[in-house]
C-alpha positions as a printed Julia matrix, in Angstrom:
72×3 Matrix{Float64}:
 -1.12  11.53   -5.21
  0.8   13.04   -2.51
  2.18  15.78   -0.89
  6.19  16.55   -1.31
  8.09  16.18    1.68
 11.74  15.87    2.36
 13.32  12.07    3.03
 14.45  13.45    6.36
 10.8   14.18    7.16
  9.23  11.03    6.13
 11.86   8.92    7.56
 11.0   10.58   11.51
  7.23  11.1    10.71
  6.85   7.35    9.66
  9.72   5.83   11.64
 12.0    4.33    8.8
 15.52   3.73    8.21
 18.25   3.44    5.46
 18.65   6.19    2.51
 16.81   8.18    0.07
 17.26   6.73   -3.52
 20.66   7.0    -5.13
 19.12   9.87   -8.03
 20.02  13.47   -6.42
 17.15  14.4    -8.4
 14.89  12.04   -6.32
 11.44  13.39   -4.85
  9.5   12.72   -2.1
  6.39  12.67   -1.15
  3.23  11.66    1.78
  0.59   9.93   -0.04
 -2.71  11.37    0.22
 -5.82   8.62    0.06
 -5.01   5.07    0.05
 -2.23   3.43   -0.74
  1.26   3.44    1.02
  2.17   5.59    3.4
  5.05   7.43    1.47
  6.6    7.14   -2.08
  9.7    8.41   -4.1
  9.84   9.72   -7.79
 13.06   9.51   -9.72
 13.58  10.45  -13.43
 11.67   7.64  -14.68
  9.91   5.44  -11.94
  7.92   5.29   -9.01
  9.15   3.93   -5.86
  7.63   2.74   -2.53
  9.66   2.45    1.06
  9.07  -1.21    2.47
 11.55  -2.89    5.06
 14.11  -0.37    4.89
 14.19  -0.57    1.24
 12.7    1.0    -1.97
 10.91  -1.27   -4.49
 10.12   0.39   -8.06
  6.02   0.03   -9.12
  5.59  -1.88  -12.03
  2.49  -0.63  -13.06
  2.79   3.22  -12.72
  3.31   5.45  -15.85
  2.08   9.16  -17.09
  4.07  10.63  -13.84
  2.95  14.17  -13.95
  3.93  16.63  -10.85
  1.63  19.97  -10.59
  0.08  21.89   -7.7
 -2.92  21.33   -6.19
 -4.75  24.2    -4.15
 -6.33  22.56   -1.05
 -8.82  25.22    0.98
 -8.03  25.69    4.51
């Protein structure tokens, strides 16, 4: 779960380098709870940033992108 963010702003808030992923269509987004710190949702798979490079998740399916209301 995360929130949706711009490349630009993940890769200054989190100090990485090199590109977004090569689908315009590309999302991305600051993970909220545990797991990595950021991740990146193309057409079809999941994708987490790791030494200046995106690695696809194996093991995640059912990608499913709604809006959450969080109180203040």
């Amino acid at each position: 779960m995360g929130v949706e963010r711009t490349w630009d702003y993940l890769k200054t808030e989190f100090e990485r380098q090199g590109d977004g992923l090569s689908d315009p269509t590309a999302r991305y987004f600051e993970t909220i709870g545990p797991g990595p710190q950021l991740f990146a949702v193309d057409s079809s798979y999941i994708y987490y940033h790791d030494q200046n490079r995106w690695w696809r998740y194996k093991s995640a399916y059912d990608i499913v992108f709604d809006t959450m209301d969080i109180p203040n």
